[in-house]
PLY file of the C-alpha trace (Angstrom):
ply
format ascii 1.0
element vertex 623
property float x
property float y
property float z
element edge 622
property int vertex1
property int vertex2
end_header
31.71 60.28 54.20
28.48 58.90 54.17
27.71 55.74 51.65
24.99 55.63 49.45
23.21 51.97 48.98
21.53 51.86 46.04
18.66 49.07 45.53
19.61 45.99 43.50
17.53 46.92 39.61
15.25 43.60 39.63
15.47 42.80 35.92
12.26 40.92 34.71
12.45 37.31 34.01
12.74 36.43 29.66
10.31 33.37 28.69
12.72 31.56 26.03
11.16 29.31 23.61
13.64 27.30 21.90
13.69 26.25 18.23
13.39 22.82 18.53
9.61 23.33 20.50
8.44 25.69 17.71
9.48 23.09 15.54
7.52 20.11 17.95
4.56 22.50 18.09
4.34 22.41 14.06
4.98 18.73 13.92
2.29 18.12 16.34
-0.27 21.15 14.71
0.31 19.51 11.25
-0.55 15.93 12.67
-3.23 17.09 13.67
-4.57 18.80 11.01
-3.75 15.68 9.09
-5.94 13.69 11.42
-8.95 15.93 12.23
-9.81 17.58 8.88
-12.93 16.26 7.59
-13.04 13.24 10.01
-16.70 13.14 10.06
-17.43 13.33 6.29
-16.25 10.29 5.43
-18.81 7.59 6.08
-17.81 4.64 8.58
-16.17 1.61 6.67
-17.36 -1.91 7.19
-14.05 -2.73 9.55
-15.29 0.47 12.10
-18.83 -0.60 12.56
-18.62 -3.16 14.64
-16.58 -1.92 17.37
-18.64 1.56 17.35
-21.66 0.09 17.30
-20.66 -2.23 20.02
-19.91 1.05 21.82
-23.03 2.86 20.66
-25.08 -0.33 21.88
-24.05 0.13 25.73
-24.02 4.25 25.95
-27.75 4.20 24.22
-29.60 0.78 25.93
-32.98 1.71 24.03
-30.61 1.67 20.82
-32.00 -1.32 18.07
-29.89 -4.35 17.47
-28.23 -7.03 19.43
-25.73 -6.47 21.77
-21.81 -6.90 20.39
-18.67 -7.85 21.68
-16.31 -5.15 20.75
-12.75 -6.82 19.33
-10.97 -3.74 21.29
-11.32 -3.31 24.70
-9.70 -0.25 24.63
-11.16 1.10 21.29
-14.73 0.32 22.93
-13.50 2.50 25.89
-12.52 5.83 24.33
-15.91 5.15 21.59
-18.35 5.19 24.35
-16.37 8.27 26.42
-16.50 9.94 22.93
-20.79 9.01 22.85
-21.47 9.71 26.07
-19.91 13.17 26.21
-20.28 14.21 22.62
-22.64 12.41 20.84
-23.23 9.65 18.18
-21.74 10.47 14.70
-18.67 9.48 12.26
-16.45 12.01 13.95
-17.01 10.99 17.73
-16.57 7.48 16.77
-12.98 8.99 15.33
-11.90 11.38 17.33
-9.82 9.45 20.03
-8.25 7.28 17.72
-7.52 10.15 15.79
-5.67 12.18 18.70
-3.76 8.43 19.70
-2.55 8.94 15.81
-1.38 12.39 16.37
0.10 11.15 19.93
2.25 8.71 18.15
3.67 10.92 16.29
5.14 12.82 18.75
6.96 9.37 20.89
10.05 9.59 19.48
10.14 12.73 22.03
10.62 10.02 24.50
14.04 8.47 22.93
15.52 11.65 22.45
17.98 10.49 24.95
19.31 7.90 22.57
18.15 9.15 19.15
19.55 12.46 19.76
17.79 15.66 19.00
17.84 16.17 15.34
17.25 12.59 14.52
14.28 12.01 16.74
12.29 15.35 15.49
13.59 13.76 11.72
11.33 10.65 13.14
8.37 12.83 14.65
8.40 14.28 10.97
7.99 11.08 9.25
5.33 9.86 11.36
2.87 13.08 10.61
2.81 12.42 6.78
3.18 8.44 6.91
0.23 7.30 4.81
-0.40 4.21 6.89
-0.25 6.38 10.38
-2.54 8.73 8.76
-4.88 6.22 7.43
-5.20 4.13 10.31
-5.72 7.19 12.67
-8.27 8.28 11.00
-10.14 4.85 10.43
-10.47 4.29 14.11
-8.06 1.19 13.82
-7.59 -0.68 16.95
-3.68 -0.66 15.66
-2.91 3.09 16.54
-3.74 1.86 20.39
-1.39 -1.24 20.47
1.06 0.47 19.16
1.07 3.58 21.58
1.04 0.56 24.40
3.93 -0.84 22.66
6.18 2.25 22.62
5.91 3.35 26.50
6.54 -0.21 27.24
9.38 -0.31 25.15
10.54 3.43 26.87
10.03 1.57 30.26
11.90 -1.22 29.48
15.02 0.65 28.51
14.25 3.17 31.63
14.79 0.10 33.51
17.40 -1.48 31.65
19.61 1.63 32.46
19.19 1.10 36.40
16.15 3.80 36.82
14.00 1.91 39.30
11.65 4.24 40.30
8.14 2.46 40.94
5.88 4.89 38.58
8.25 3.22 35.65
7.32 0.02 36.56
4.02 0.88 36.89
4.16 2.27 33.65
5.96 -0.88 32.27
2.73 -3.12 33.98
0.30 -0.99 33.02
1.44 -0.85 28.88
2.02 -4.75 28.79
-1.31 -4.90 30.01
-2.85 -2.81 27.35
-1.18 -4.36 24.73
-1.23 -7.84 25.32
-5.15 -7.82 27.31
-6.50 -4.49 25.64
-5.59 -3.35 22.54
-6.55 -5.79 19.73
-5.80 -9.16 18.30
-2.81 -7.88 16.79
-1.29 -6.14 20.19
-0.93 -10.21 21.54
1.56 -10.62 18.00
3.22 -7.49 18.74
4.12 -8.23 21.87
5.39 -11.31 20.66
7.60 -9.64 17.77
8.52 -7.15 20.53
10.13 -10.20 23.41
11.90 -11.37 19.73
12.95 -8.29 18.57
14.71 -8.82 21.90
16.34 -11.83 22.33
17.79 -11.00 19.04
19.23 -8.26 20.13
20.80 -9.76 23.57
22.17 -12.24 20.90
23.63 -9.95 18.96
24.67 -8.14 21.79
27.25 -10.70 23.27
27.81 -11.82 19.74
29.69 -8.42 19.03
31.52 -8.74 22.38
34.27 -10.79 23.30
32.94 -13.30 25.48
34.15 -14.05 28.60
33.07 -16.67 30.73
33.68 -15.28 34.45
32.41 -12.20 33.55
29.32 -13.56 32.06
28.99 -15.78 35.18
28.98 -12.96 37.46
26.61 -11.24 35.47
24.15 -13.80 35.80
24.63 -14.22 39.04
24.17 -10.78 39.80
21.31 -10.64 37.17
19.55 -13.34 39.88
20.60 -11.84 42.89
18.78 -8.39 41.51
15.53 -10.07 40.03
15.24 -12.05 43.23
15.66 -9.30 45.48
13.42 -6.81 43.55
10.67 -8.90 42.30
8.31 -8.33 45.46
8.84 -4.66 44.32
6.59 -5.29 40.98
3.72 -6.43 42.95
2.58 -2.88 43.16
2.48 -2.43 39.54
1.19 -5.72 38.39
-1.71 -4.92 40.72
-2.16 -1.56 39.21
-2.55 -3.17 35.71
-4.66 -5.76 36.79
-6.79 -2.99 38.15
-6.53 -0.85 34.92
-7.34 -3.94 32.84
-10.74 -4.54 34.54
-11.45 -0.84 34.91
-10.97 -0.06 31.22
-12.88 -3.48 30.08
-16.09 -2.45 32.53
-16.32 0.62 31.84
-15.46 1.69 35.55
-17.44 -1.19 36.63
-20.23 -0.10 34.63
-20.13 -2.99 32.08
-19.06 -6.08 33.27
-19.95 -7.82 30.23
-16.88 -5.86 28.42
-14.71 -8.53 30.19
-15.70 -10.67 26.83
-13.47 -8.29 24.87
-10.81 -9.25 26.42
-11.76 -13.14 25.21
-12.71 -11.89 22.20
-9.47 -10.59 21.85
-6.99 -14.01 22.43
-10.08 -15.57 19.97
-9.28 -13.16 17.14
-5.53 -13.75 17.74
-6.16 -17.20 17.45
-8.38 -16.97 14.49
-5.42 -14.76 12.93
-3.06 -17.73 12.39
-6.52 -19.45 9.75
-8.32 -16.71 8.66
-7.24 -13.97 5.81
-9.28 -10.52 5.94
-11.67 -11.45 2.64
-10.09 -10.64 -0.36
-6.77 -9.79 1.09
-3.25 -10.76 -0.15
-1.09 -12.80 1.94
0.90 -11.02 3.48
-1.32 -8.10 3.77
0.04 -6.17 5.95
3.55 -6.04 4.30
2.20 -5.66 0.67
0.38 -2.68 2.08
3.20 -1.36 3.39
4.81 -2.20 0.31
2.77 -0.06 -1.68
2.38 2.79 0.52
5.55 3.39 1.71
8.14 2.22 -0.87
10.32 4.57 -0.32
10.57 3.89 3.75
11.58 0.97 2.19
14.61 1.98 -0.02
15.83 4.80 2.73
15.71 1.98 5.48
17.74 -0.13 3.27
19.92 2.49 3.38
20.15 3.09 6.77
21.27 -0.43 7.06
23.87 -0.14 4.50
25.50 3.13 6.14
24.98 1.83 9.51
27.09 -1.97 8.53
29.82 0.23 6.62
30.49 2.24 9.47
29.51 -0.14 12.49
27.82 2.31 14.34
24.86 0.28 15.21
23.13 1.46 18.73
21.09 -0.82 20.52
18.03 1.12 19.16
19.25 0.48 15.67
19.83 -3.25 16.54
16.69 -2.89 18.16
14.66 -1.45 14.98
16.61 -4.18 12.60
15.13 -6.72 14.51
12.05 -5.43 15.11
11.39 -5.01 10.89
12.98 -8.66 10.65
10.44 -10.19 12.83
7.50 -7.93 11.30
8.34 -9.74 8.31
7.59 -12.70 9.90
4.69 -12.60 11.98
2.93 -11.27 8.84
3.68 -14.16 7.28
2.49 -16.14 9.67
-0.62 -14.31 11.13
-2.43 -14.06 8.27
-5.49 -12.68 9.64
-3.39 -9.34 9.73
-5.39 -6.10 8.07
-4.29 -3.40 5.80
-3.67 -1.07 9.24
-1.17 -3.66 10.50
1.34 -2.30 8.20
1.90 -0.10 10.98
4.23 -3.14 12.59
6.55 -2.07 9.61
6.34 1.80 9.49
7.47 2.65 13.04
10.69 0.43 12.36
11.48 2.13 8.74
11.17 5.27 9.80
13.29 4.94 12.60
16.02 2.81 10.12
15.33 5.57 7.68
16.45 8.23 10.26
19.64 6.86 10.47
20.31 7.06 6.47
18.99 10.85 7.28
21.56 11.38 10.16
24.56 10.29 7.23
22.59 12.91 4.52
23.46 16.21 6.50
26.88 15.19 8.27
29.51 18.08 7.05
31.57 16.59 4.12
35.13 17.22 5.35
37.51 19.10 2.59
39.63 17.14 0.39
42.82 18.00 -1.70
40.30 17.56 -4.56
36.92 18.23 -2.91
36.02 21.26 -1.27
32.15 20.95 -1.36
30.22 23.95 0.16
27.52 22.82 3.32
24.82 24.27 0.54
25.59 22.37 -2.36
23.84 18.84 -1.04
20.65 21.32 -1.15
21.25 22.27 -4.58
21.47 18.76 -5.57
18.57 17.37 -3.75
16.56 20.20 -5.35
17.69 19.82 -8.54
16.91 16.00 -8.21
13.69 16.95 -7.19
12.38 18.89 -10.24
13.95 16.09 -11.93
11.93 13.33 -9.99
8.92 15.65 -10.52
9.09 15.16 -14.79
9.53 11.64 -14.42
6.68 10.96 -12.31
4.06 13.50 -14.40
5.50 11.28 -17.80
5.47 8.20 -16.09
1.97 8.92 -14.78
1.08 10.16 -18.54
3.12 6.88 -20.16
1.12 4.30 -17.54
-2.28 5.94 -18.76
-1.70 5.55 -22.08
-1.19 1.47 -21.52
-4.85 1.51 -19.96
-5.81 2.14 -24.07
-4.74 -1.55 -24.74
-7.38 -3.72 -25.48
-5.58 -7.07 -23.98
-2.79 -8.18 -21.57
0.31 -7.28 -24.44
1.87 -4.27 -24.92
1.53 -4.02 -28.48
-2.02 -3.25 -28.72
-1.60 -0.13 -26.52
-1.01 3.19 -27.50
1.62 4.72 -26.14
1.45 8.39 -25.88
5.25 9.31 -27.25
6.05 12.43 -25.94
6.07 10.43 -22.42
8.09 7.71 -23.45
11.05 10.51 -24.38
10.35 12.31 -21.42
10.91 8.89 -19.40
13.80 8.70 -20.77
15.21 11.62 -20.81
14.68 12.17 -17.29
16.14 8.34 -16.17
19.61 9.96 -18.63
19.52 12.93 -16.99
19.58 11.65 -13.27
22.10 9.08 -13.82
24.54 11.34 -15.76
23.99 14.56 -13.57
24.80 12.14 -10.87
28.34 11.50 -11.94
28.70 15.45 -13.12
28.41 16.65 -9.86
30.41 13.67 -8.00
32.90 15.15 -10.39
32.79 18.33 -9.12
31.98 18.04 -5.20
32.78 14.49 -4.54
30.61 11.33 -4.06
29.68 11.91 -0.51
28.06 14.85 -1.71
26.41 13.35 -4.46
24.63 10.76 -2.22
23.80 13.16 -0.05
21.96 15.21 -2.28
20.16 12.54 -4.06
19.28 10.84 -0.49
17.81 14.40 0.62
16.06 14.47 -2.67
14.45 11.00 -2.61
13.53 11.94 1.26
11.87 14.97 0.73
9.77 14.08 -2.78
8.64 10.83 -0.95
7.37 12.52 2.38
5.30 14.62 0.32
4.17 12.04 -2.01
3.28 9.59 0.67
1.27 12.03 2.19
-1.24 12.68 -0.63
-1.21 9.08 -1.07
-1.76 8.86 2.46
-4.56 11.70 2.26
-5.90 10.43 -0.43
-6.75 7.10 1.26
-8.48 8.47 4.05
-10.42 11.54 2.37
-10.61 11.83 -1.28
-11.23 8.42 -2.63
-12.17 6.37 0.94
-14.64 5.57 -1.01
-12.85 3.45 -4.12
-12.06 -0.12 -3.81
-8.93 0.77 -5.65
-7.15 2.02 -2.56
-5.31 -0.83 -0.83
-6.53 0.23 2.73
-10.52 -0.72 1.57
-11.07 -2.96 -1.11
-14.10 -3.61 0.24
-15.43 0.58 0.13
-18.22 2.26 1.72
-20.01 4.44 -0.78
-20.91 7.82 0.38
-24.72 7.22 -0.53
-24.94 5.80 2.87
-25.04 9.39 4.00
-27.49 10.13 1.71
-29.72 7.18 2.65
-29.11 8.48 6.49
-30.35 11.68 5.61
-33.21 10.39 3.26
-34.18 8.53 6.82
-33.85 11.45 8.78
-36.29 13.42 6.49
-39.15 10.60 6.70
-39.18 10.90 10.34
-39.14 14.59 10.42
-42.28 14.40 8.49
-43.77 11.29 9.59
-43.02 11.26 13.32
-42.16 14.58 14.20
-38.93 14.46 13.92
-38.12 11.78 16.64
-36.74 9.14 15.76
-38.56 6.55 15.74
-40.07 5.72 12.31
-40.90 1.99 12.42
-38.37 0.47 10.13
-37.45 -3.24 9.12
-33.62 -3.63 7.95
-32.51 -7.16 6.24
-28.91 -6.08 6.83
-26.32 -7.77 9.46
-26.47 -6.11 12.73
-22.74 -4.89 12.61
-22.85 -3.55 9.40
-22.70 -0.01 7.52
-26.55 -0.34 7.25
-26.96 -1.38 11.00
-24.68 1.87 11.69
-26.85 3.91 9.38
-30.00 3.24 11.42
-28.42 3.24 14.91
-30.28 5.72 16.53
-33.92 4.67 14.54
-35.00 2.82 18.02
-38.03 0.92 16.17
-35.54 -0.86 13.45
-36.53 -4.27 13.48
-33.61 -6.47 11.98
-35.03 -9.42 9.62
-33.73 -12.28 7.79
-37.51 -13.53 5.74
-39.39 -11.23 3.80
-41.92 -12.29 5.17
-41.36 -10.89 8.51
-40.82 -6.87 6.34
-45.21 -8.09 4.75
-46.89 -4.62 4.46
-44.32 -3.07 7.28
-44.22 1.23 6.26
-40.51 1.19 5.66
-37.79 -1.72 4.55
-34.47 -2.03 4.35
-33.56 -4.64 1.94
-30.28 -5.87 -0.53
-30.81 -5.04 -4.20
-33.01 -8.16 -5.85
-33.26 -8.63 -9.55
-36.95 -8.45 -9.18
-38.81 -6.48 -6.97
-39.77 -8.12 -3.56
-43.63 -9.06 -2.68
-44.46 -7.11 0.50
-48.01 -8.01 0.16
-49.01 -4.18 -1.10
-47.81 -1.58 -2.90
-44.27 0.08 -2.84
-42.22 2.58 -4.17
-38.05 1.98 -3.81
-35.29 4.66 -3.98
-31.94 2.13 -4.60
-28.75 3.50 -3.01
-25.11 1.83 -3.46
-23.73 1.05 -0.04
-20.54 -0.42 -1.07
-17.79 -1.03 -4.02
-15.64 -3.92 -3.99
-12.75 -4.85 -6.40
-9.79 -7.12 -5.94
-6.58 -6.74 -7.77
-6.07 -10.26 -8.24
-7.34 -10.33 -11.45
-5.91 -7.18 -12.50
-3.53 -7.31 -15.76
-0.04 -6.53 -15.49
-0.06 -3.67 -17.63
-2.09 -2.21 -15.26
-0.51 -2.22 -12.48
2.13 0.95 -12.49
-0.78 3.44 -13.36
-2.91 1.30 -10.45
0.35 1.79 -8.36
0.52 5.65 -9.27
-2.84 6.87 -9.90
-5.10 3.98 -8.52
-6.20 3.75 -11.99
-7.01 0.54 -14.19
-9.43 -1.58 -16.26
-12.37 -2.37 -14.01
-14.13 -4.95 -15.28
-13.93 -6.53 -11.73
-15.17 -3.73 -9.49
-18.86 -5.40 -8.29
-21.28 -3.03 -6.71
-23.70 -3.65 -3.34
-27.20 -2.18 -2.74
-29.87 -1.43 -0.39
-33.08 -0.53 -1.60
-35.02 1.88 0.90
-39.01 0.64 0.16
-41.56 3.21 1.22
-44.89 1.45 1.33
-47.86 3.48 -1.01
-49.41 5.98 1.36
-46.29 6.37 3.46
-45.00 7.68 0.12
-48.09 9.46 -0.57
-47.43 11.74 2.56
-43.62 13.22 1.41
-42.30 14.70 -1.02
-40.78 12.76 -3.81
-37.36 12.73 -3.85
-36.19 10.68 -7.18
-37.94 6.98 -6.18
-37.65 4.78 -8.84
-41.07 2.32 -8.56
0 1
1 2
2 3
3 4
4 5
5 6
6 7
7 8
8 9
9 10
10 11
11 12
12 13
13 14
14 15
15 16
16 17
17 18
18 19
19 20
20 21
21 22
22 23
23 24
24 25
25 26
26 27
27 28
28 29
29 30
30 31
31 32
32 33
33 34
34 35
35 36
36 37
37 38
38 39
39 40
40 41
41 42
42 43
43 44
44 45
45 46
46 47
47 48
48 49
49 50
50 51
51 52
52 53
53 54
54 55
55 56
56 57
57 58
58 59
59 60
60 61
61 62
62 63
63 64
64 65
65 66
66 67
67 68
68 69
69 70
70 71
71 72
72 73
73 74
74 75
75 76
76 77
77 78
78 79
79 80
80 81
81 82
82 83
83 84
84 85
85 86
86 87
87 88
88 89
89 90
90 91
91 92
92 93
93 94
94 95
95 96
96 97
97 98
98 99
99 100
100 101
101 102
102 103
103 104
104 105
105 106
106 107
107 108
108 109
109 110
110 111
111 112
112 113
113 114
114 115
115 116
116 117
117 118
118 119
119 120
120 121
121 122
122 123
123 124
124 125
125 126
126 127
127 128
128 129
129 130
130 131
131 132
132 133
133 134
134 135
135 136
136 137
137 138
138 139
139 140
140 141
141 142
142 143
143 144
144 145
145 146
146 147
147 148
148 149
149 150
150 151
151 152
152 153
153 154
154 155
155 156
156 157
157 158
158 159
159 160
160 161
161 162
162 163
163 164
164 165
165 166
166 167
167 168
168 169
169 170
170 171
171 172
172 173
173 174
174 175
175 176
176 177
177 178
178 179
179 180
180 181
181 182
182 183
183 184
184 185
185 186
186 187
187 188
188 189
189 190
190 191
191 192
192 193
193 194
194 195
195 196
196 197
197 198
198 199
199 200
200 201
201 202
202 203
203 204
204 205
205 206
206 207
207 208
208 209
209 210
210 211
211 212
212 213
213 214
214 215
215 216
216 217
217 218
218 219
219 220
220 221
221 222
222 223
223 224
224 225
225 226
226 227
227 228
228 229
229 230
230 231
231 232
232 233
233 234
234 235
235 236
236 237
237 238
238 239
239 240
240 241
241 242
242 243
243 244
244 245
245 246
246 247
247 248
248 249
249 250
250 251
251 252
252 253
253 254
254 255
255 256
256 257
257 258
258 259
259 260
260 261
261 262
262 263
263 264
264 265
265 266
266 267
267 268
268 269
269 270
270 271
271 272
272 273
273 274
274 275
275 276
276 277
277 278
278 279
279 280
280 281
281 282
282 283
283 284
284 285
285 286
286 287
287 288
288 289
289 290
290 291
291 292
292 293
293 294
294 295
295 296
296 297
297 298
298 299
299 300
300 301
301 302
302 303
303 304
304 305
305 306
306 307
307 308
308 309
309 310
310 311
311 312
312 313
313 314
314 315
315 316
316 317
317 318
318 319
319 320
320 321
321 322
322 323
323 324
324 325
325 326
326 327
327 328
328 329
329 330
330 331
331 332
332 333
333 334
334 335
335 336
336 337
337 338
338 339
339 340
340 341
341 342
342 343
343 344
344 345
345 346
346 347
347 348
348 349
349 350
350 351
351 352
352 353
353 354
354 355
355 356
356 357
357 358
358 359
359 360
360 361
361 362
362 363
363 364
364 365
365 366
366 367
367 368
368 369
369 370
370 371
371 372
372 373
373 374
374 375
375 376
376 377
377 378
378 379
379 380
380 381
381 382
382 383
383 384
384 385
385 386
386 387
387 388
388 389
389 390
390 391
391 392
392 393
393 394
394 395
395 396
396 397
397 398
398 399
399 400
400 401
401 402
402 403
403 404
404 405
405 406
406 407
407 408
408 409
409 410
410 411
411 412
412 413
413 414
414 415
415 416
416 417
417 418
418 419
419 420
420 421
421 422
422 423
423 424
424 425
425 426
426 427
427 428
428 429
429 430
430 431
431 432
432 433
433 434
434 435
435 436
436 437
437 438
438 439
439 440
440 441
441 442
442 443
443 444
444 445
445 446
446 447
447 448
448 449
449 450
450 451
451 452
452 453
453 454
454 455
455 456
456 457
457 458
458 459
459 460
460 461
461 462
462 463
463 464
464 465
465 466
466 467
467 468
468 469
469 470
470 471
471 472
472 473
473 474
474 475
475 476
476 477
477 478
478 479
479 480
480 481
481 482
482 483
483 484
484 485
485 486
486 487
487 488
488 489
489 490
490 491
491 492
492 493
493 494
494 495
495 496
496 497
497 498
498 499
499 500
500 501
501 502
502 503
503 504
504 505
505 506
506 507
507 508
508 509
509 510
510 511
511 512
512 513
513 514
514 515
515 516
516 517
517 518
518 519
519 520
520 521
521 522
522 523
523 524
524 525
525 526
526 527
527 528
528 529
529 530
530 531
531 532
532 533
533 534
534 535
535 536
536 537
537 538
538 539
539 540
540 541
541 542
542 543
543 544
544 545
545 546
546 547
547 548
548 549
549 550
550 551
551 552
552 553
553 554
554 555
555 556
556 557
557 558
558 559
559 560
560 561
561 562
562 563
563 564
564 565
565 566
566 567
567 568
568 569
569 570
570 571
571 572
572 573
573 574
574 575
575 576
576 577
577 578
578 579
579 580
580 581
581 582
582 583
583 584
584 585
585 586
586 587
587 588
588 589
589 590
590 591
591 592
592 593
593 594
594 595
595 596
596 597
597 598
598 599
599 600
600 601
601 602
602 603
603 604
604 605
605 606
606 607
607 608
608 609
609 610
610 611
611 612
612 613
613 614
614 615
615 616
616 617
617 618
618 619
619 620
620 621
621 622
């Protein structure tokens, strides 16, 4: 009987995408979008110039202006990349920063080990729509770039802490501490600092919860001696790798070697942190921004602590994240040179904090003799909250703009639009007592978990227009925290008025002779970058009969020695809410609204001498 061999059927290999990377790949497409969208419309603000132009200054030699010392060596890096390949404008001098931002958001991928799945994608989450992630991403802050350093240094760190020795980790562990401390930005030296005590609190608290024992601890240490004595030729490798990265990225390759002053400048703006506040700032700026931007980070962290002391369940990246927000709290107090973008020291550790109080929200509710809550019914609640939060905030919104129509500091001259006072009301009654109806029904576990999920989910999406609102719609009001100090967005039309007097007056190149009485670091200085015959003055008398000026808005009209006509345009607001009244300050809070009789405007008057005027078009000069 003869046998028949059939051929094995080869059955074509399945590509399985799992859940959780659709769900990264939305995170990271959202951050994105968050970061990207409209980057270039929004003209540069008076903390970017320096560093681009800095950049600008070395990638176009010919360019006017002094040379600068940029107060980031690494910002300076990825600016001139960005000029070199793509060109000078708002969204080149963005666009790395801007992809660091969206970068950060996706780290916690890197403690999913510890976090856990569900919590660290929670994390990612939070990170896309924080308003001061957003903000500072899109503002080219040197902050974004200290903080990525920070986070692979802290992921090499606890790769080596649990016995992973491979050399590319401590290379990675050089290479970060590097960056942050030598690289990044004043700020980078304090976080590293807040970082070592973040800690050494934690190895204190540590062997605090342990019971100590003296042999062991001896042989630990011992051992601990034996091991950093044995292995400590081993880091020469990496330390010479980020000695080599350090010079490589402060040069330019090489290319630069003047860029080694950035890394001076940065120890002298550390140093300078400790005296000098950001002008009109509020000590502590940093944490009152993240105060006011973040609130309810705040409140979710809080509890995050509370769950994690009533069940003792802290991990050492809990401990670690305590710590790390206690000693934020500090170093802002201290360094009070800190800017609105430091708040970032303070988000990272919330969120993470605020993950935990997340991890407690959707835990299954076990049955009861008297509870049996369905896994749907903390939904219902935290929906139902919702809507409820929603008519609070739209009266409370309505109720605060009604105070702005008192005509003094007291309440009683304000009138107070009454259907919002009821609806204030009603809504506080209604949360408070549908609270206790529904414990009564499902159970208090329930009930918390509901309302948690509710506060969670209305204050990611309110932090994020607050957050997009800050970097798009008004980055130009002083009223938003994150610029006081405001470039307006006539500085684009001034750049474009510019751009049309060389087009007819010198073919389009440009080089229209120009004479700017503006600081060479400045919004103006940025506005005329690429103008190679701008001629920066500080007496009138050097601008006498020049074709085109530059100058601040005078009460009278300056003597160039002939006749001029001027087109004004406002180059920046500035307001401080120092001075603001208290009755202002919710609808300020919520809306960004208030009595301005404090909000000062700055001007630069472009002067077009008589027959350079003679040969364009009008274009609404005021003489």
């Amino acid at each position: 009987m003869q046998t028949v061999v059939t051929a094995p059927v080869l059955e074509r290999p399945t590509l399985a995408i799992r859940l959780e990377t659709v769900a990264y790949l939305a995170v990271i497409a959202l951050a994105l979008v968050l970061r990207l969208a409209s980057l270039g419309a929004v003209p540069m603000a008076a903390s970017e110039t320096h560093n681009a132009l800095a950049a600008f200054r070395v990638v176009v030699p010919e360019a006017s202006g002094e040379p600068l010392t940029a107060t980031s060596p690494l910002l300076f890096a990825v600016q001139a990349l960005a000029f070199a390949v793509f060109g000078t404008s708002e969204f080149t001098a963005r666009l790395f920063t801007a992809l660091g931002g969206a970068l950060l958001v996706l780290t916690p991928l890197l403690f999913r080990r510890e976090l856990g799945s569900t919590r660290a994608f929670v994390f990612a989450v939070l990170l896309a729509v924080s308003p001061v992630g957003l903000v500072a991403a899109r503002f080219s802050a040197p902050v974004i770039w200290s903080m990525l350093s920070a986070i692979a240094l802290l992921w090499a760190l606890l790769r080596l802490r649990g016995g992973d020795d491979a050399p590319w980790i401590k290379i990675v562990a050089a290479v970060s501490g590097g960056s942050l401390i030598f690289l990044s930005e004043a700020g980078g030296l304090l976080l590293a600092l807040m970082l070592l005590g973040a800690l050494g609190i934690v190895t204190v608290w540590e062997r605090r919860a342990q019971t100590f024992n003296f042999a062991e601890a001896e042989a630990k240490s011992a051992a601990t001696s034996a091991f950093v004595g044995a292995r400590f030729g081993t880091w020469g490798m990496p330390l010479l790798v980020a000695g080599a990265f350090v010079i490589l990225v402060a040069t330019g390759t090489l290319l630069n070697p003047s860029g080694l002053n950035a890394v001076g400048e940065v120890f002298a703006g550390f140093g300078r942190g400790f005296t000098q506040a950001p002008d009109g700032a509020i000590t502590p700026f940093a944490l009152y921004v993240s105060l006011f931007y973040e609130p309810f980070w705040w409140a979710l962290a809080l509890a995050g602590v509370v769950v994690l002391i009533n069940r003792q369940s802290f991990t050492l990246i809990d401990r670690f994240l305590a710590a790390w927000l206690v000693v934020a709290m500090i170093g802002s107090l201290v360094f009070v040179g800190a800017e609105a973008y430091h708040a970032l020291w303070f988000t990272v550790p919330l969120i993470g904090l605020t993950t935990s109080a997340v991890m407690a929200m959707l835990k299954p509710v076990r049955e009861t003799e008297i509870f049996a809550p369905p896994a749907w019914a903390r939904w219902v609640i935290a929906l139902a909250f919702i809507a409820v939060l929603v008519v609070f905030t739209v009266s409370a919104q309505a109720l605060g703009r009604s105070l702005l129509t008192s005509t003094s500091e007291s309440l009683a001259t304000a009138t107070l639009n009454a259907n919002s006072v009821i609806l204030v009301i009603v809504s506080i009654m209604f949360l408070i007592i549908g609270f206790f109806l529904v414990a009564s029904v499902w159970g208090n576990t329930s009930a918390l978990q509901g309302v948690g999920l509710g506060v969670l989910i209305f204050g990611a999406i309110t932090s994020l227009g607050s957050g997009w609102g800050a970097a798009v719609s008004e980055a130009d009001s002083p009223r938003e925290p994150f610029h006081f100090y405001a470039t307006s967005t006539d500085v684009l039309l001034l750049r474009e008025t510019l751009h049309e007097l060389a087009e007819r007056n010198s073919g389009g190149f440009n080089v229209l002779p120009l004479s700017v009485m503006a600081p060479q670091d400045g919004v103006i200085a940025w506005v005329v970058r690429d103008f190679t015959q701008a001629e920066y003055i500080t007496d009138l008398r050097d601008a006498l009969g020049d074709q085109v000026v530059l100058l601040p808005a005078f009460d009278d009209p300056p003597a160039l020695g002939t006749s001029y006509v001027g087109q004004d345009f406002i180059t920046a607001l500035t307001w401080t809410p120092l001075a603001i009244y208290a009755l202002d300050v919710p609808t300020w809070w919520m809306q960004r609204h208030a009595r301005f009789t404090w909000m000062t405007l700055e001007s630069t008057v472009l002067w077009l001498r008589q027959d350079i005027y003679e040969g364009v078009e009008p274009q609404d000069a005021a003489g």
